[in-house]
C-alpha positions in Angstrom: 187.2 135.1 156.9 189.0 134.4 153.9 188.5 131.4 151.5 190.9 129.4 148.9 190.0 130.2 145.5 190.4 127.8 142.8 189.9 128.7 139.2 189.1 126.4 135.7 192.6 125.3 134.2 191.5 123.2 131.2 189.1 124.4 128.4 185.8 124.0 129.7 182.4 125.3 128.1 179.4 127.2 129.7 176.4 124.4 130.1 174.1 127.6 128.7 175.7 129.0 125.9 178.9 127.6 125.3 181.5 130.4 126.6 184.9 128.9 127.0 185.5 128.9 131.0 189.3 128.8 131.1 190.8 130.6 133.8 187.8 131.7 135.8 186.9 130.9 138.9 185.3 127.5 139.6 182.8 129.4 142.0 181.8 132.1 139.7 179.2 132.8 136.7 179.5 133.0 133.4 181.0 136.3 131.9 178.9 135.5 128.7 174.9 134.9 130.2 175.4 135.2 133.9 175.1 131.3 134.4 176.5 130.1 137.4 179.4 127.8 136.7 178.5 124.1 138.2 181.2 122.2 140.7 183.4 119.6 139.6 185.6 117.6 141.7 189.0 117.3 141.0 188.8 113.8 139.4 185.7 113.6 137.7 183.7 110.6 138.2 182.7 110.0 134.2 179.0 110.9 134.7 177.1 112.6 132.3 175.7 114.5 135.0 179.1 115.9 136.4 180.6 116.1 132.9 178.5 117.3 130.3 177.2 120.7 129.6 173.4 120.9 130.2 173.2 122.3 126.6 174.9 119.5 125.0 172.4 117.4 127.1 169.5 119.1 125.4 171.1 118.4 122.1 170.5 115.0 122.9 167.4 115.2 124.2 165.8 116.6 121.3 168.0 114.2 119.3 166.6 111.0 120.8 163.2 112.8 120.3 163.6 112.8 117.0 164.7 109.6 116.5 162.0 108.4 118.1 159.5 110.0 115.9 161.4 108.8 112.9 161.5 104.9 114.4 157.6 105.0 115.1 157.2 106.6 111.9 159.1 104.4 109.8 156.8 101.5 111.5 154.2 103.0 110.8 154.8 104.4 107.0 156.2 100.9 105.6 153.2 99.6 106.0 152.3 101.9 102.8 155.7 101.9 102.1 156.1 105.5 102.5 159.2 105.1 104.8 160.9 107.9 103.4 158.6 110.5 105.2 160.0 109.7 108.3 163.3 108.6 107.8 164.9 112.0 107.5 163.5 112.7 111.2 165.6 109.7 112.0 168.7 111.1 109.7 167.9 114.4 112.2 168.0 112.5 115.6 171.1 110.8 114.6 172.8 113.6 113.4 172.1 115.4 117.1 173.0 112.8 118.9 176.2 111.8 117.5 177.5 115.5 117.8 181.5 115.6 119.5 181.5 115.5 123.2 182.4 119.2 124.9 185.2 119.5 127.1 187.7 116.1 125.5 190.6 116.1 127.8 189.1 116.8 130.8 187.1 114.4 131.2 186.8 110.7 131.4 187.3 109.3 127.9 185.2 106.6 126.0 186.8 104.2 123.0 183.1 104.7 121.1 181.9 108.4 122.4 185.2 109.9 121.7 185.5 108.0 118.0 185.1 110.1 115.1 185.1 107.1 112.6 182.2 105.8 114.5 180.2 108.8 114.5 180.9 109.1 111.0 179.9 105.8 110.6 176.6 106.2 112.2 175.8 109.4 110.5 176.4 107.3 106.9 174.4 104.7 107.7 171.8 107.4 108.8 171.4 108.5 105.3 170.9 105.1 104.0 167.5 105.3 105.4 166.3 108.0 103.3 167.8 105.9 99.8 166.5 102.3 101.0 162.9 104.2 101.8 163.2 105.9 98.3 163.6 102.6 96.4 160.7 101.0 98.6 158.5 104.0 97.5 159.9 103.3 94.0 159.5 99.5 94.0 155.8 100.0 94.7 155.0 102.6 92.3 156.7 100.2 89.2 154.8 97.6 90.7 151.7 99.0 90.8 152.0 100.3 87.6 151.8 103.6 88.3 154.8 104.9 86.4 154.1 102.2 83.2 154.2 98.5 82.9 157.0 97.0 84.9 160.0 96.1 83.2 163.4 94.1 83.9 165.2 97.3 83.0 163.8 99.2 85.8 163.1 96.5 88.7 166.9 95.2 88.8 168.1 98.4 89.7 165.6 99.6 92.0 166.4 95.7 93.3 169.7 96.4 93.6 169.3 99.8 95.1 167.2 98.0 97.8 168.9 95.2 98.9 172.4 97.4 99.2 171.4 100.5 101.3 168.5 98.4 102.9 171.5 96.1 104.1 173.7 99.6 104.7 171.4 100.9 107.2 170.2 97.9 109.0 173.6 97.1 109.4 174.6 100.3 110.7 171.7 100.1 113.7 174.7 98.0 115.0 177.1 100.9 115.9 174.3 103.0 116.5 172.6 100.9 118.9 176.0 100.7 120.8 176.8 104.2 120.4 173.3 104.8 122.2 174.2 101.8 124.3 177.3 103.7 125.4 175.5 107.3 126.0 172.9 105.0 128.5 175.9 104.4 130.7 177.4 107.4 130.7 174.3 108.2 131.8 174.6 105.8 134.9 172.4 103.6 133.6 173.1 99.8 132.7 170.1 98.2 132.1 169.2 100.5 129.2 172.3 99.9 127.6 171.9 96.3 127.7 168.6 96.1 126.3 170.1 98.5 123.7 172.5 96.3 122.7 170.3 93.2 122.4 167.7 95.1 119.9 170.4 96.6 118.1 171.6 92.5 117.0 168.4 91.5 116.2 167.5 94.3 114.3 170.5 94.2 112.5 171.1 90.7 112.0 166.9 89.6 110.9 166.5 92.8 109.4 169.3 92.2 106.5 167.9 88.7 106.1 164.4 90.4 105.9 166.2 92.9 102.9 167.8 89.6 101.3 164.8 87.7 101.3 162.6 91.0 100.0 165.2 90.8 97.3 165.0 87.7 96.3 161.1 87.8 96.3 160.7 91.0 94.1 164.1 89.6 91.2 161.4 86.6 91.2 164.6 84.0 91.9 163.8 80.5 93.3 162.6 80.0 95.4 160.7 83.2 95.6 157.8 81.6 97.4 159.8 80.1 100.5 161.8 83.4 101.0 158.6 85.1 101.2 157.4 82.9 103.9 160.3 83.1 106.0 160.2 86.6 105.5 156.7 86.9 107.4 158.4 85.3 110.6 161.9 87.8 109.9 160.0 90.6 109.8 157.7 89.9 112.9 161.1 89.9 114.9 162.3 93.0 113.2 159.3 94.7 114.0 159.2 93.4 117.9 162.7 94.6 118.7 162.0 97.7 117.2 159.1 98.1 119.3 161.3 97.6 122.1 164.1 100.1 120.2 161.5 102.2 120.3 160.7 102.2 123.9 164.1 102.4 125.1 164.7 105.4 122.8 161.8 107.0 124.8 163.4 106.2 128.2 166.5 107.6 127.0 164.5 110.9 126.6 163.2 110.6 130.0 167.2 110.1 131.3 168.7 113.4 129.2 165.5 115.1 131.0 166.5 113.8 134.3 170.4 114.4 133.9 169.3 118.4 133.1 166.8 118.3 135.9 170.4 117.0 138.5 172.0 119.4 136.8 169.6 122.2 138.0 169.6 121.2 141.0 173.8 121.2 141.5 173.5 124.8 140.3 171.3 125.9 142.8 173.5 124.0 145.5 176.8 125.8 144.2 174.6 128.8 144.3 173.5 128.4 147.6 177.0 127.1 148.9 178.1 130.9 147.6 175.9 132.8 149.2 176.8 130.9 152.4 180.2 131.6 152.0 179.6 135.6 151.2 177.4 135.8 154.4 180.5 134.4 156.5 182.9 136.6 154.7 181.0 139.8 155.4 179.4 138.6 159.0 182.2 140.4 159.9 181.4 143.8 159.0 182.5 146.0 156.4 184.4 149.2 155.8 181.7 152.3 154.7 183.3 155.4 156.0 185.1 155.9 152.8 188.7 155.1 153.8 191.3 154.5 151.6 194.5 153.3 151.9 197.8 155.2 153.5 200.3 153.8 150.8 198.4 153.9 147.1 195.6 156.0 147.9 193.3 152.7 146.8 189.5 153.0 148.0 189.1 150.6 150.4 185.0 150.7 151.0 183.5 147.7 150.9 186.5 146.0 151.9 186.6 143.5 155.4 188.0 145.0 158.6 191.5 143.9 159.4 192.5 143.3 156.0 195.3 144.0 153.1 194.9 146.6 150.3 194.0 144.3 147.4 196.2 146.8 145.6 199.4 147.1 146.7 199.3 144.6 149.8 199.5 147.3 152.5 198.0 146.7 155.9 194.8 148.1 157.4 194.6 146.7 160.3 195.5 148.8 162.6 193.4 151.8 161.2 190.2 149.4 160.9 189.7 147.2 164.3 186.6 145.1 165.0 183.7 147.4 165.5 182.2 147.1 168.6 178.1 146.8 169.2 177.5 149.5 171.2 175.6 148.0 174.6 173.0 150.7 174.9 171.5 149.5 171.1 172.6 146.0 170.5 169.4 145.1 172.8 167.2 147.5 171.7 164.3 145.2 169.9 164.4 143.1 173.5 161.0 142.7 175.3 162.7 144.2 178.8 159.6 144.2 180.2 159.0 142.2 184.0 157.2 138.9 183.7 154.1 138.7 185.3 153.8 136.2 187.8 150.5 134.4 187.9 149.6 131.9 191.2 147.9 129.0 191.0 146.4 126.9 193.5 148.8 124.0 194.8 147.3 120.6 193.9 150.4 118.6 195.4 152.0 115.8 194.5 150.3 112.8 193.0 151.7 109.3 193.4 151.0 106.8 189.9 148.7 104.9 192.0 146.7 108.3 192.5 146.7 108.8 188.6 144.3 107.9 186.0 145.5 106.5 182.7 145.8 110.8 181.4 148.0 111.5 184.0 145.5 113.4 185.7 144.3 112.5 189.9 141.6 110.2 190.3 138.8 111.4 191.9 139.1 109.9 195.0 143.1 110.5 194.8 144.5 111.8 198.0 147.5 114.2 197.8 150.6 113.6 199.2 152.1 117.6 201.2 155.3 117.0 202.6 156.3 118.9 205.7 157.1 122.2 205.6 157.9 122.8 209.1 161.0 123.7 209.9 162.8 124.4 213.6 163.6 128.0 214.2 166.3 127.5 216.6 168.9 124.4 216.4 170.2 122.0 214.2 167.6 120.5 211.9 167.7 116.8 212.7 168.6 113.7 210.2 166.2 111.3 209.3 168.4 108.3 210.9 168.8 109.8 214.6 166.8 109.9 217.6 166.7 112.5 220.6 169.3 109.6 222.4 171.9 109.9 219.9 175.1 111.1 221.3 176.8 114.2 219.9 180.5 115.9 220.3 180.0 119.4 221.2 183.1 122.0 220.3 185.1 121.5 223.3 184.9 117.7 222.4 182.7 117.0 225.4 179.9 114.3 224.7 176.8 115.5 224.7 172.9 113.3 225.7 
């Protein structure tokens, strides 16, 4: 049994380590670690699942890990205005996340996955964080006097520095979100990328007015005192969809854990799919007496019977037929032994009527024996003739 063999024509990397897979065979392993190369169809379907190598999948699981420890962090820190602890966890995540897609070419493409600029610009607005966290930790210690008496010459900048990469990196949640929004359905899944779209506007859009209205609080400009109370009620939405950011970061780590598990699994079925095959290849026996062949001399051991030297194309076949289980052994692990016969006593034939509700008889359940007589000499009479039926005999005399 021989099967088609197709083979990898496009660069394509290893999901383990990265190997370049060009030109091997599309049922094979890894030359590099010994990974068994997973199936595609011929047109790919634009799944991260079918497309992606499981290590750049990992990539972005621990990126969205991060970023989710930067975004609870950041929460959580601002409150003493320590943001810049967690922030470069963020700058981390992003950084993973945003890393080129494997394989362009061959697969499906994407107008935001596939766009440098906007990875670039994610990664820039990234960075931000750590500056706009640095002049909130710098804001507070001027403030609170910690560094000297507060002066103009010192506040405006910080101010300055505040308001502009505070407004740079809520801004740039706006790619991000949709870059993440994009990742969820590549993914296969829609309603993550919605919701990740919808967080990413409010955040943006309430959390620059929240960096305006911080600004003109702390550069005391009128009126100071309302921009600080519509701050409270900016800030409160900020801080809900980034609770719901948050989440949805979380479930995205759940998805890349998911889309490695699939992947896993479509391994062990091409794996399993090639052992099948193998078994049907060589359920027709091999050659082991050491034969090689006529024409090149090539050792043709381990080879199937009825074939072509692999090297030079020469025929075997008629120097290698079938082999032939020999009768006397092909049986020889077969119980031969007679069947013992056990009799029973003949209990008959029950009607339903004579049958209780388990099908066993009743105890006052009578029996029915048919006949078992049967005439030794003659013809053995049908059930719709009597002894004055008229028969032809074989002269074609009627007989009484």
């Amino acid at each position: 049994m021989s099967t088609f063999e197709s083979y990898i024509s496009g660069d394509r990397e290893c999901d383990q380590c990265g190997y370049n897979l060009h030109g091997l065979p599309e049922n094979g392993k890894c030359p590099e670690c010994g990974t068994s190369i997973r199936r595609r169809t011929r047109r790919t379907s634009g799944t991260m699942s079918e497309e992606a190598p499981t290590r750049f999948v990992r990539r972005l699981y621990y990126g969205f890990l991060l970023a989710s420890l930067g975004t609870v962090g950041s929460v959580f820190f601002s409150l003493f205005g320590l943001m810049v602890l967690a922030s470069p966890l963020w700058v981390a995540g992003i950084w993973l996340i945003t890393t080129e897609r494997p394989n362009r070419g061959t697969i499906v493409p994407d107008k935001v996955l596939d766009n440098d600029q906007i990875r670039l610009t994610i990664r820039i607005a990234s960075i931000a964080w750590v500056i706009y966290g640095l002049s909130i930790y710098a804001i507070i210690m001027v403030t609170s006097r910690a560094v000297g008496a507060p002066s103009s010459g010192m506040m405006i900048p910080l101010s300055i520095t505040h308001f502009v990469f505070g407004a740079i990196a809520w801004l740039g949640l706006i790619p991000t979100c949709i870059y993440f929004a994009e990742l969820a359905y590549w993914a296969s899944h829609d309603h993550i990328a919605e919701r990740l779209r919808s967080s990413a506007w409010a955040m943006a859009v309430f959390g620059v007015f929240s960096v305006v209205l911080t600004a003109i609080v702390k550069l005391n400009i009128a009126p100071s005192a309302a921009a600080g109370f519509i701050r409270i009620f900016t800030m409160m939405i900020v801080v809900f969809a980034v609770v719901i950011f948050f989440f949805t970061i979380i479930q995205l780590i759940s998805v890349m854990k998911w889309v490695i598990k699939h992947q896993s699994l479509a391994v062990g079925s091409a794996d399993r799919v090639r052992e099948r095959i193998e078994r049907d290849i060589n359920a027709h026996g091999t050659i082991t007496t050491g034969l090689v062949c006529r024409s090149c001399g090539y050792d043709l051991d381990g080879l199937p019977f009825g074939g072509a030297c692999p090297e030079c194309g020469e025929s075997y076949a008629d120097i290698t037929p079938m082999p032939i289980l020999d009768p006397a052994t092909m049986h020889a692990d077969r119980d031969e032994s007679d069947i013992e016969i056990i009799e029973g006593d003949n209990k008959g034939i029950y009607f339903n009527t004579e049958l209780d509700a388990e099908g066993k008889p009743k105890p006052g359940g009578v029996a029915y024996t048919p006949s078992m007589d049967i005439p030794d000499e003659g013809d053995i009479p049908l059930a719709d003739e009597d002894e004055n039926t008229q028969h032809d005999d074989e002269d074609g005399n009627l007989l009484s």
